[in-house]
VOKE-109314 format. One record per residue (C-alpha): residue number from 1; x, y, z. Coordinates in Angstrom, 2 decimals. Layout:
! VOKE-109314
<rec NUM,<X,Y,Z>>
...
! end
This chain:
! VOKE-109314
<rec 1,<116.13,96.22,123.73>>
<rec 2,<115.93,97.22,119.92>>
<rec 3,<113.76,99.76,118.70>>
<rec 4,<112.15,96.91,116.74>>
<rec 5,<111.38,94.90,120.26>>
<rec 6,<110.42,97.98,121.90>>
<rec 7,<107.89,98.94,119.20>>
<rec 8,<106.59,95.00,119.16>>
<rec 9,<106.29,95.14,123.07>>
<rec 10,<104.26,98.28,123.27>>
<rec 11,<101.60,97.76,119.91>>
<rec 12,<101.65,94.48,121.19>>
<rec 13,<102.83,92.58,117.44>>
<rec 14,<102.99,89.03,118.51>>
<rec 15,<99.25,89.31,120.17>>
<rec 16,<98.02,90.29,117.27>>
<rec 17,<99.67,88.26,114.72>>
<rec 18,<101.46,90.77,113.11>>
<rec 19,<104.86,92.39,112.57>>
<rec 20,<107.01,95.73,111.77>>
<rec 21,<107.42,95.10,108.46>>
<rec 22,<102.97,94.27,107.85>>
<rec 23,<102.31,97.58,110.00>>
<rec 24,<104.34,99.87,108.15>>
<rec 25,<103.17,98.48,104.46>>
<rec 26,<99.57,98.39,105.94>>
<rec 27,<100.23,102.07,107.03>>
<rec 28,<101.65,103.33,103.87>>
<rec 29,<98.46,101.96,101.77>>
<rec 30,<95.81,103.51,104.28>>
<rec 31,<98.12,107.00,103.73>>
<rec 32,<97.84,106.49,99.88>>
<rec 33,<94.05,105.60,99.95>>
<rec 34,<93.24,108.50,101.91>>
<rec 35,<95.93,111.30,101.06>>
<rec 36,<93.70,113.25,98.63>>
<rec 37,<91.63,114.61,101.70>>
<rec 38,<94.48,116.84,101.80>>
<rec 39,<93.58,118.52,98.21>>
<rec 40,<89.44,117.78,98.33>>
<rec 41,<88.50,118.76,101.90>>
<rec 42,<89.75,122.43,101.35>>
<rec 43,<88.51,122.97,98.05>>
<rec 44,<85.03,122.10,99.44>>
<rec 45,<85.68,124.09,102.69>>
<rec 46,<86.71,127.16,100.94>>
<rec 47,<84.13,129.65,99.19>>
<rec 48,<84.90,129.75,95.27>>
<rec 49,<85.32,132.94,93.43>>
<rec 50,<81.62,133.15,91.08>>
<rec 51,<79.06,131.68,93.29>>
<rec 52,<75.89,133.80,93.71>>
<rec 53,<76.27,133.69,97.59>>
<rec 54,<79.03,132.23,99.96>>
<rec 55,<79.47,128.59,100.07>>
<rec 56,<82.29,128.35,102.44>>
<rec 57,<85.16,130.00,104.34>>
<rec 58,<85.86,133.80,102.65>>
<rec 59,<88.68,135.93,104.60>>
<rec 60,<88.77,139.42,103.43>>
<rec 61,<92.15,140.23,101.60>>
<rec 62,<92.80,136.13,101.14>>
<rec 63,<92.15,134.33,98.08>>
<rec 64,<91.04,130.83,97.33>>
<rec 65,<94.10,129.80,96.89>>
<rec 66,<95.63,131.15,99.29>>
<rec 67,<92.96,130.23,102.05>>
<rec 68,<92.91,126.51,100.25>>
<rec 69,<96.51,125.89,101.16>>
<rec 70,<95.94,127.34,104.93>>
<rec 71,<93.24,124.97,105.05>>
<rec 72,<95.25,121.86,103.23>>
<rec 73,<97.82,122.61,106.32>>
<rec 74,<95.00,122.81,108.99>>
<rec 75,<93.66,119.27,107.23>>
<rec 76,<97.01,117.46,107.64>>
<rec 77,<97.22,119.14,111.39>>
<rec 78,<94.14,117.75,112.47>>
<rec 79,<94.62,114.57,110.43>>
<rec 80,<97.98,113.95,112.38>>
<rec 81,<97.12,114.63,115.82>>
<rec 82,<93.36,112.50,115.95>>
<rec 83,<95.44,109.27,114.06>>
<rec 84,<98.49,109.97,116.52>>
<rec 85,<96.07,109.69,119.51>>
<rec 86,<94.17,106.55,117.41>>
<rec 87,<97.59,104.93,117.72>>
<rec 88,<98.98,105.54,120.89>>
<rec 89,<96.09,105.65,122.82>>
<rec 90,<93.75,103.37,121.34>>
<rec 91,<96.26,101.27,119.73>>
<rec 92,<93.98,100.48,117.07>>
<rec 93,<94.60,100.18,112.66>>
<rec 94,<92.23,103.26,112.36>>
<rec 95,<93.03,106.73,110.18>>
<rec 96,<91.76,110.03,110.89>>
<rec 97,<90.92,113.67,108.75>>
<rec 98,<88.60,115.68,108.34>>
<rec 99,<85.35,113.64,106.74>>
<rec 100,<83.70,114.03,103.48>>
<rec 101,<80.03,114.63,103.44>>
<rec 102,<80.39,116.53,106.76>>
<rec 103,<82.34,119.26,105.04>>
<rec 104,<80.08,119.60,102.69>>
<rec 105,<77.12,120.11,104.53>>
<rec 106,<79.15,122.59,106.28>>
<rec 107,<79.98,124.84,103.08>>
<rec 108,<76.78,124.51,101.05>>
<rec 109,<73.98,123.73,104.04>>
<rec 110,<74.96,125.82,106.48>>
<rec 111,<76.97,128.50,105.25>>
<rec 112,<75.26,128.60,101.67>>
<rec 113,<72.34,127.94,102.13>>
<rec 114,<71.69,128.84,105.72>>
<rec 115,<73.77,132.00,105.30>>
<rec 116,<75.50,130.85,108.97>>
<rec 117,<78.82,132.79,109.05>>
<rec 118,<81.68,130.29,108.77>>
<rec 119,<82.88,131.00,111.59>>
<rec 120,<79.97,130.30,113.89>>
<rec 121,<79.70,126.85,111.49>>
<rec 122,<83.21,126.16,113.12>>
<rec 123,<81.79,127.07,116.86>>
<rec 124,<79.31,124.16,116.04>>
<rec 125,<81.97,122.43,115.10>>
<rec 126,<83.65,122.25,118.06>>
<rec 127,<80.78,122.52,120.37>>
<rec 128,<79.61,119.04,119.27>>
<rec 129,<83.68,117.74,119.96>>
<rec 130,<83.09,118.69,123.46>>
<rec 131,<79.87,117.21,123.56>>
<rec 132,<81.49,113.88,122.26>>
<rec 133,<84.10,114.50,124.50>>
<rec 134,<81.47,114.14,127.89>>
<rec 135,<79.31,111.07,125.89>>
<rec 136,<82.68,109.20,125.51>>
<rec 137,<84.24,109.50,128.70>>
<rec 138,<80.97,109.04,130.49>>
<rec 139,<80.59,106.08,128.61>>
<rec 140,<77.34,106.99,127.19>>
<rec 141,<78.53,106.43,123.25>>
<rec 142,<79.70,102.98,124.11>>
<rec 143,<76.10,101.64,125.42>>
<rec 144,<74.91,103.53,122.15>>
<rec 145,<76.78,101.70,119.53>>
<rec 146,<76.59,98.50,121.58>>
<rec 147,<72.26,99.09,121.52>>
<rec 148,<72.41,98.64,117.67>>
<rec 149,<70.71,95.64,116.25>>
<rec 150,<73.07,93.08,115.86>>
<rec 151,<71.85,92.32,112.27>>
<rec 152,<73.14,95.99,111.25>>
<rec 153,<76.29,95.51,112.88>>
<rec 154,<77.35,92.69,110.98>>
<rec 155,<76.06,93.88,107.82>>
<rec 156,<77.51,97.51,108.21>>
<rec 157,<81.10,95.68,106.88>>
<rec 158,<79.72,94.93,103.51>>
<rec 159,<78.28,97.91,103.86>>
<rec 160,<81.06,100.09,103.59>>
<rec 161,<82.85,97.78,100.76>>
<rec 162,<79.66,98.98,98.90>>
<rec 163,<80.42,102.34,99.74>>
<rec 164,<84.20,102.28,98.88>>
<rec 165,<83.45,100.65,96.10>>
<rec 166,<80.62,103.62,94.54>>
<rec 167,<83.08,106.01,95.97>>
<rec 168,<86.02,104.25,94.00>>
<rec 169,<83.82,103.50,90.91>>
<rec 170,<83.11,107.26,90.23>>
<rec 171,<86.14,108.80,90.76>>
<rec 172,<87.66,105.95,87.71>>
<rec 173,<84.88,106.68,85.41>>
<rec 174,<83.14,103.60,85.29>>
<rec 175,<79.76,104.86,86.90>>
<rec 176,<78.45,108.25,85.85>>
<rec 177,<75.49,109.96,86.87>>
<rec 178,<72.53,110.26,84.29>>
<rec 179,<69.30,112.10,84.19>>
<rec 180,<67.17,108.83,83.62>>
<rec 181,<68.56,106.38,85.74>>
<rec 182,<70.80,107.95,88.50>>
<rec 183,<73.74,106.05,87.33>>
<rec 184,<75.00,104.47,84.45>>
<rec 185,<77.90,103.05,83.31>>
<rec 186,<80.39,105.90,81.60>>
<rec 187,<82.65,105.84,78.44>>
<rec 188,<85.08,103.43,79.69>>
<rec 189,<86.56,102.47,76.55>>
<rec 190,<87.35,106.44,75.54>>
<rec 191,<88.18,107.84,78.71>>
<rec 192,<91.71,108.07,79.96>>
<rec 193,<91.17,107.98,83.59>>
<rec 194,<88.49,105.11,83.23>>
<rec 195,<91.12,103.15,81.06>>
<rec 196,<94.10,103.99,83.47>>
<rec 197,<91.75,102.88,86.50>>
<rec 198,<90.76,99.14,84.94>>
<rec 199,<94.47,98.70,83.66>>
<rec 200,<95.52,99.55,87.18>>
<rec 201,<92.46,97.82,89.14>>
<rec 202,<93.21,94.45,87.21>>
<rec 203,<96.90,94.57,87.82>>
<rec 204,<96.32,94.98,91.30>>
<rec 205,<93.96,92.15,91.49>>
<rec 206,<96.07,90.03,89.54>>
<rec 207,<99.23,90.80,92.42>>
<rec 208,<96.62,90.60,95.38>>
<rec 209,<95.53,86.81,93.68>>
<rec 210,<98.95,85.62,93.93>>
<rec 211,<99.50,86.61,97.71>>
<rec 212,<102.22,89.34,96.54>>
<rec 213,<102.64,91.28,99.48>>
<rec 214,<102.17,94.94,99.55>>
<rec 215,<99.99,94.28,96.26>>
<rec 216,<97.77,97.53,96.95>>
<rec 217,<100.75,99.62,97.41>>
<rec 218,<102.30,98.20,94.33>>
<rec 219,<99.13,98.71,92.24>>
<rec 220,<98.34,102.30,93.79>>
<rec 221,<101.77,103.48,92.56>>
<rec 222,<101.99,101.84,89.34>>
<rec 223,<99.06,103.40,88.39>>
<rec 224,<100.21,107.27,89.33>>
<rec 225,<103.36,106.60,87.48>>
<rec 226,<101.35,105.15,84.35>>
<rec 227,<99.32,108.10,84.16>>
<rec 228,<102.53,110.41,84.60>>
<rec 229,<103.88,108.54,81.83>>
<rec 230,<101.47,109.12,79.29>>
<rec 231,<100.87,112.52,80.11>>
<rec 232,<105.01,112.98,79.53>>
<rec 233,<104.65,111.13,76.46>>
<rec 234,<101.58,113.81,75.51>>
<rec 235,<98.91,110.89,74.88>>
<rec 236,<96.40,112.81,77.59>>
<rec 237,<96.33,116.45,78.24>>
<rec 238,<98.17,117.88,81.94>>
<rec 239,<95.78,117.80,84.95>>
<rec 240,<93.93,114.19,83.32>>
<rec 241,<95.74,111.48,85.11>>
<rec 242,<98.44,112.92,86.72>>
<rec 243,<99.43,115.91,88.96>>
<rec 244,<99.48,119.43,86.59>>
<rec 245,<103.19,119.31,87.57>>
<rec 246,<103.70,116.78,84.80>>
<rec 247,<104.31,118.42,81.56>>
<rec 248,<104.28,116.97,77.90>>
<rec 249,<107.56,116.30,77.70>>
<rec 250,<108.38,117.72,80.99>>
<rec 251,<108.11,118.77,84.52>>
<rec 252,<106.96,122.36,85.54>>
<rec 253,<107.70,122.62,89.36>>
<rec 254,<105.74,125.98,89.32>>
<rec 255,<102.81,123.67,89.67>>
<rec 256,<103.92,122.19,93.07>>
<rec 257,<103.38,125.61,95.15>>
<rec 258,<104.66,125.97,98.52>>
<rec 259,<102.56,125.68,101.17>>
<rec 260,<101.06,128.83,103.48>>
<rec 261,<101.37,127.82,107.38>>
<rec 262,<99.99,130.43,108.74>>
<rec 263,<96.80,129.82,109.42>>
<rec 264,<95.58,132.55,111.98>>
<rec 265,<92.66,133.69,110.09>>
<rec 266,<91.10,130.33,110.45>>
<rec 267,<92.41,129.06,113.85>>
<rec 268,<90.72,130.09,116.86>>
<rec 269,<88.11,131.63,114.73>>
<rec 270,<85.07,129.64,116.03>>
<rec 271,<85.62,131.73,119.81>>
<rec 272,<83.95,134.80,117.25>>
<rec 273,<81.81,132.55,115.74>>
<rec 274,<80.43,131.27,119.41>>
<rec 275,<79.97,135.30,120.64>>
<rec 276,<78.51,136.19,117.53>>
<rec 277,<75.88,133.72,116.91>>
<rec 278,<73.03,136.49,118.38>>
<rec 279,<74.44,138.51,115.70>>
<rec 280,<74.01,136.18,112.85>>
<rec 281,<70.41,135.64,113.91>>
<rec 282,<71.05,132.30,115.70>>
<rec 283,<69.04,131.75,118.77>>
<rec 284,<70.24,128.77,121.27>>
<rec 285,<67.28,126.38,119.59>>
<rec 286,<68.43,127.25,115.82>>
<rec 287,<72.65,126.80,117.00>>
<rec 288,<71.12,123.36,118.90>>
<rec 289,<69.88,122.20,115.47>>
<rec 290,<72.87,122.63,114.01>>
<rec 291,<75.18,121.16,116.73>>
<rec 292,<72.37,118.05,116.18>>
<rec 293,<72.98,117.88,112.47>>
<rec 294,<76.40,117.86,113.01>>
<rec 295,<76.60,115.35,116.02>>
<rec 296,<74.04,112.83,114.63>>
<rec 297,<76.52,112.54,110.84>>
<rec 298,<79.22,112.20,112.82>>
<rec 299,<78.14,110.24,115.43>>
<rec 300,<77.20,107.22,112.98>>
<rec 301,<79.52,107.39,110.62>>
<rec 302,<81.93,106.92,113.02>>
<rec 303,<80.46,103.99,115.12>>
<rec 304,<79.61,102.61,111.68>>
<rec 305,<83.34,102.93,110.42>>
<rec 306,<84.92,101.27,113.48>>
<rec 307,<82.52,98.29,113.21>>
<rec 308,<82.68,97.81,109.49>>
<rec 309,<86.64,98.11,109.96>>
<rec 310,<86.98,96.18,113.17>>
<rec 311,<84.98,93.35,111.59>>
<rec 312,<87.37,93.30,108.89>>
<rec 313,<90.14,93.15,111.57>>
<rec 314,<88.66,90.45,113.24>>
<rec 315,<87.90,92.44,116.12>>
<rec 316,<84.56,92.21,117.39>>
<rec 317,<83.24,89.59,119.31>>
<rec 318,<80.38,87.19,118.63>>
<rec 319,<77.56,89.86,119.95>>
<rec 320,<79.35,92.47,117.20>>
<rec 321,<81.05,94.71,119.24>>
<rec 322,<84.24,95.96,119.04>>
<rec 323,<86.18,96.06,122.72>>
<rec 324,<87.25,98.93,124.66>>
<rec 325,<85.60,100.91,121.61>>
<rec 326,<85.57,104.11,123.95>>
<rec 327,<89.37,104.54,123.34>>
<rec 328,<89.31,105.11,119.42>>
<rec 329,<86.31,107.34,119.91>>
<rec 330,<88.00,109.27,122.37>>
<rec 331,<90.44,109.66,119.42>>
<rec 332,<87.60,110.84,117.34>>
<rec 333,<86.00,113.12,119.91>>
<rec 334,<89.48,114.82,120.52>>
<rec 335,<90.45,115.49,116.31>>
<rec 336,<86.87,116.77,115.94>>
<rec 337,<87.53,119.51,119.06>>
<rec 338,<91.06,119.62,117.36>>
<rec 339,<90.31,120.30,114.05>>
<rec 340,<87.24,123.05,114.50>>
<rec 341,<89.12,124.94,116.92>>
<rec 342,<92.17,125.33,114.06>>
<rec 343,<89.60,125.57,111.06>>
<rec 344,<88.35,122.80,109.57>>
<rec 345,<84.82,120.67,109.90>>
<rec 346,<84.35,117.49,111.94>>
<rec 347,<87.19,114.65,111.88>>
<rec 348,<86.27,110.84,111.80>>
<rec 349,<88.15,107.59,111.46>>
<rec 350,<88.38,107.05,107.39>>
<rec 351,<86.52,103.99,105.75>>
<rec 352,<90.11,103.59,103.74>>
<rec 353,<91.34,102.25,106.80>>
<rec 354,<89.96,99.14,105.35>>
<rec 355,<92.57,98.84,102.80>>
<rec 356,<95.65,98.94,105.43>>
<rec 357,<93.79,96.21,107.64>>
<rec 358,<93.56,94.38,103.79>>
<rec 359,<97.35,94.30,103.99>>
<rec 360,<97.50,93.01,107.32>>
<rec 361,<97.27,96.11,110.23>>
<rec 362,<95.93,95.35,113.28>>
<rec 363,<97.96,97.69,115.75>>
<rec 364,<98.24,101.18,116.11>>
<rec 365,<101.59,101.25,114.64>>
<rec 366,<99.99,101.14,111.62>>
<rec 367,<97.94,104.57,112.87>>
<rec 368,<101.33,105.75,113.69>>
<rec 369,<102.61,105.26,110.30>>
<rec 370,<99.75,107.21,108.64>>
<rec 371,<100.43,110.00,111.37>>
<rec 372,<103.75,110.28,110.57>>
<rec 373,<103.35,110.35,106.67>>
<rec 374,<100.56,112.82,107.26>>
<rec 375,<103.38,114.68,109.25>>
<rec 376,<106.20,114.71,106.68>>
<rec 377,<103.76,115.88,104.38>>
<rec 378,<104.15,118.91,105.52>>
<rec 379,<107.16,119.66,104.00>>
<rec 380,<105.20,120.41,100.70>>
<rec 381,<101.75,120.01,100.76>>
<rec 382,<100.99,119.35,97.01>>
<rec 383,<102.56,115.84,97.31>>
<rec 384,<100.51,114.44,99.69>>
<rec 385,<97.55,114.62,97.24>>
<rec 386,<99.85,113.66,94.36>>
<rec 387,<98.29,110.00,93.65>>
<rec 388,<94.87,110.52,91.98>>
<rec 389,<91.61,109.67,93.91>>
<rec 390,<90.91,107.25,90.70>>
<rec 391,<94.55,105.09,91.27>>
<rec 392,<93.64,104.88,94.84>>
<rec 393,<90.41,103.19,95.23>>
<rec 394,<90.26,99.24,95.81>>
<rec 395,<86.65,97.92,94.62>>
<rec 396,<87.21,94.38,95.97>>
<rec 397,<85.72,94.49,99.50>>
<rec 398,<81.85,95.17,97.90>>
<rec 399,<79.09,92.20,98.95>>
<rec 400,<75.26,92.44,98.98>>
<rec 401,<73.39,92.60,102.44>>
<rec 402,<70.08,94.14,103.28>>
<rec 403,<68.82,97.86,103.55>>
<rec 404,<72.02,99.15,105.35>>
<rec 405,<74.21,98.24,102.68>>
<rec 406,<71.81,99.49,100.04>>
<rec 407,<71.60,102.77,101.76>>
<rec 408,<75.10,103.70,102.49>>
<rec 409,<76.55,104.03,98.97>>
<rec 410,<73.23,105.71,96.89>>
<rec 411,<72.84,108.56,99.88>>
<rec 412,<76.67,108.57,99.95>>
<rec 413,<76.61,108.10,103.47>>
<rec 414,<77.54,105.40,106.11>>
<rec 415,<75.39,107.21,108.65>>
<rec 416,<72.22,107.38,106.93>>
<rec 417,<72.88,103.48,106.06>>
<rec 418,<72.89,102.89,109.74>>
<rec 419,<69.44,105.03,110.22>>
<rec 420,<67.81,103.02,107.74>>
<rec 421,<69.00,99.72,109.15>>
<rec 422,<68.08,101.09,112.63>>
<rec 423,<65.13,102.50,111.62>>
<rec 424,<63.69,99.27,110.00>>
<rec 425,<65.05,96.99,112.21>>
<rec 426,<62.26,97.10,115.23>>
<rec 427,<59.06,98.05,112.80>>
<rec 428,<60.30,94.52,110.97>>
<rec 429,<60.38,93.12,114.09>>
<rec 430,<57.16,93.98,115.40>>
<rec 431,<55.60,93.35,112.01>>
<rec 432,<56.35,89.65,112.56>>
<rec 433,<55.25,89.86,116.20>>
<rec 434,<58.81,88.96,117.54>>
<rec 435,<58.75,91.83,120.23>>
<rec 436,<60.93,90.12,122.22>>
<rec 437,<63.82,90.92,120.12>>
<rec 438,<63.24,94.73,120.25>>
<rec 439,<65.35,96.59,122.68>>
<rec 440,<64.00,99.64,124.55>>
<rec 441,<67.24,101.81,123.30>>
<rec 442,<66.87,100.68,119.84>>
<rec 443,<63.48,102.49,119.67>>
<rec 444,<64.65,105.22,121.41>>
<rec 445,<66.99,105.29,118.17>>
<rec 446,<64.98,104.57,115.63>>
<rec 447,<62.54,107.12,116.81>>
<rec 448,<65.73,109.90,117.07>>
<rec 449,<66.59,109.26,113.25>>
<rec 450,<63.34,109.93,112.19>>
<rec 451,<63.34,113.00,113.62>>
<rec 452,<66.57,114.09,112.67>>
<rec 453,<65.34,112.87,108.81>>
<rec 454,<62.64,115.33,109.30>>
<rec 455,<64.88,117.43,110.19>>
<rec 456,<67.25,117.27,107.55>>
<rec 457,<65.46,117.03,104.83>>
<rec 458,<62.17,118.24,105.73>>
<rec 459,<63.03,122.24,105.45>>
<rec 460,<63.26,122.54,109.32>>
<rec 461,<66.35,124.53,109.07>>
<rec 462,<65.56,126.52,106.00>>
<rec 463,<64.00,128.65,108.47>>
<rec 464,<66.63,129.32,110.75>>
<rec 465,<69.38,130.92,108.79>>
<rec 466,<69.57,135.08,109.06>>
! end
C-alpha cells in the first residue's frame, strides 16, 4: 500500500468525499489565511520600548526584538503541536495558534493595566489548560456546548463570516474607524493597500465564480506578489504592501532576520509566576478571576469556532452539534497547556479554518498540512508572516442573522457573540411565555455571562492588581 492509500485509509478520504490533492490545497490556504499570527501575536505579547508602564512580556537584558522573535518561535511551537494533535487525533479540518483578543487582554488587561507580572499571567495561562483538560475528558464541555440554544448554534456560522469579514475589511482599508460613527468607509480610491486588496478580492472572486480550483490560494498569492511588484517598481514606499525585504528596485535580505530559538527566558516561566503570585499581591480569589476571564474567552470562542466551522463542513447534525466534539477540544485544551507552559497566551482553533473547508477540507490531513507548514516555517521565521494580513482575508462567507451575528464582529469577539445570543435567548423566550423551550443549563449560562460581563467590564478586577 502507497503512501497515498495509506494516508486515504487512515483520514478516512473516500468517507468524506474528499481526496489528497483537496486536503493539501485546503491546507495550504488555511496556512496562508492564518500565517501572520506568527508576526502579530508577539508584537502584542511583547512589552514595547515607550509605554508609561509594562504592557507585556519584558526580560531584563532582552530587547523587543529580540524577545519578539523568541516569542514568533514559541507561536509556531504551540501552533504546530495543538493542529498536529487536531489532525491526528481528532481528525478534523481545524487550525490552531495562539488567539487574538486573548493575547491582548493578556498584555494590556492584565499585565498593563492590572500590573500582574507576566509571568504569573502565563501561570493563569496554563492553569485554565489543565482545567480544560479535566472539563474535556470528563465530558463536562461537551454537555456545555451541546446546552446552547439551537437558534445560536446555527446562526454562530454566519456569525463568524461577519466576523472574518470586519476582520478582513480593516486590515484592506475599506472600513476605518471614526470618531462619529465607529466605522466608516476609508480612502479606498488613494490608498495602496485598499486598492491592492479590491484588485486582489475581485480577482479572487472572479476565479472562485468559475469553479477554478485552488482559487483562494491563487488569489492570496497573486496579491503578495502584486504588492511586491509595485513596491520594486517604487510606486508605494517599503513596508506598504509588501514585506520591508522588498526594496525599490531591489531586495535587502538584511530585512529577513534569523530567527532566536532559544526561548528559556519565556518557557517554563509560569512555574515562577504560580509561586510568586502572593508576591505580586494575588490572593487565590483575585488569581480565580483571572483564570475565569481567561477560561470563559476561551471557552466560547472555541465552541463557537468549531460550530461555525463544522457547519460549514457539513458536520453537525440536525440538533446542531458537531460529533465526537470532545476530540478537537481535547486538541484545544492540550495547545493551551502547551503553549503557556513555553510562553505564549491561550491557543484556540482559528476562524480561518473556514477558508480551507471553502476549498474542500474535511479531514485532518488538511490539519496536518497546516502543522507541517507551521513546522517548516521554522527554518526562517520572517516568511511565514510574509503574505500581508490585507491579501489574506476572504470577505465572501458574511450573511445577516440575529444578535449573535451582530455581536461577534463590533466587540471583535466570537465569544461575546455567543453571550449575547445565550444571554437573550431564554429572557426572549419567557417574554413570549414559551417556557417550555428554556433549558435548565441554558439559564445556568445565561446567568454565568452576566456575571462574567460584570466582571469584565464592570471594574471588578481594577481592584485586584498590586
Amino acid at each position: 500500500m502507497g503512501v497515498t492509500a495509506r494516508l486515504a485509509d487512515y483520514f478516512g478520504f473516500e468517507e468524506h468525499g474528499t481526496d489528497l490533492a483537496t486536503e493539501v490545497r485546503a491546507g495550504v490556504t488555511t496556512f496562508l489565511t492564518m500565517s501572520y499570527i506568527v508576526v502579530v501575536n508577539p508584537a502584542i505579547m511583547v512589552d514595547q520600548p515607550g509605554t508609561e508602564f509594562l504592557d507585556g512580556i519584558a526580560v531584563e537584558g532582552v530587547s523587543a526584538a529580540q524577545l519578539e522573535q523568541k516569542l514568533a518561535v514559541i507561536t509556531i511551537l504551540a501552533a504546530f503541536t495543538a493542529t498536529l494533535i487536531m489532525a491526528l487525533y481528532a481528525n478534523r479540518p481545524f487550525a490552531q495558534a495562539p488567539g487574538l483578543g486573548l493575547n491582548a487582554f493578556f498584555a494590556f488587561t492584565v499585565v498593563g493595566a492590572l500590573g500582574v507580572p507576566w509571568q504569573t499571567a502565563l501561570a493563569a495561562v496554563v492553569v485554565e489548560g489543565v482545567i480544560f483538560l479535566l472539563l474535556t475528558v470528563a465530558g463536562a464541555r461537551k454537555y456545555i456546548i451541546e446546552a446552547f440554544p439551537e437558534p445560536v448554534k446555527f446562526a454562530v456560522g454566519a456569525g463568524i463570516g461577519a466576523f472574518l469579514a470586519i476582520i478582513g475589511l480593516e486590515a484592506m482599508g475599506i472600513v476605518v474607524s471614526d470618531p462619529a460613527t465607529y466605522v466608516t468607509l476609508g480612502d479606498v480610491a488613494s490608498d495602496p493597500v485598499a486598492i491592492l486588496s479590491v484588485v486582489g478580492l475581485f480577482f479572487t472572486l472572479a476565479l472562485y465564480a468559475r469553479g477554478i480550483r485552488g482559487s483562494i490560494i491563487i488569489g492570496i498569492v497573486t496579491t503578495t506578489l502584486a504588492g511586491a511588484v509595485v513596491t520594486f517598481l517604487g510606486l508605494v514606499d517599503p513596508g506598504v504592501v509588501a514585506s520591508p525585504a522588498v526594496q525599490n528596485g531591489g531586495f535587502d535580505a538584511s530585512q529577513l532576520t534569523s530567527p532566536d530559538y532559544n526561548i528559556a527566558p519565556l518557557g517554563g516561566a509560569f512555574v515562577s509566576g504560580l509561586v510568586g503570585a502572593p508576591a505580586a499581591n494575588l490572593d487565590a480569589f483575585a488569581f480565580g478571576l483571572i483564570v475565569f476571564t481567561f477560561f470563559f474567552v476561551d471557552f466560547f470562542d472555541t465552541a463557537g469556532t468549531l460550530t461555525g466551522v463544522g457547519q460549514a463542513a457539513g458536520f453537525l447534525d440536525r440538533e446542531g452539534n458537531l460529533p465526537e466534539i470532545e476530540k478537537p477540544l481535547l486538541s484545544d485544551a492540550v495547545g493551551t497547556t502547551f503553549g503557556g507552559m513555553l510562553g505564549t497566551s491561550t491557543v484556540t482553533t482559528y476562524i480561518e479554518s473556514a477558508t480551507g473547508v471553502e476549498e474542500g477540507g474535511r479531514t485532518g490531513m488538511t490539519a496536518l498540512v497546516v502543522a507541517g507548514l507551521f513546522l517548516a516555517s521554522l527554518a526562517l521565521v520572517p516568511l511565514a508572516a510574509i503574505i500581508p494580513l490585507y491579501a489574506s482575508h476572504d470577505v465572501t462567507q458574511a450573511a445577516p442573522a440575529g444578535m449573535t451575528v451582530l455581536i461577534m464582529p463590533f466587540t471583535f469577539n466570537i465569544g461575546y457573540g455567543i453571550a449575547a445570543g445565550i444571554i437573550t435567548y431564554p429572557i426572549v423566550k419567557a417574554a413570549t411565555g414559551e417556557f417550555e423551550d428554556i433549558r435548565p443549563l441554558q439559564v445556568v449560562l445565561a446567568a454565568l455571562f452576566v456575571v462574567y460581563f460584570f466582571v469584565r467590564t464592570g471594574g471588578v478586577l481594577s481592584g485586584i492588581g498590586g
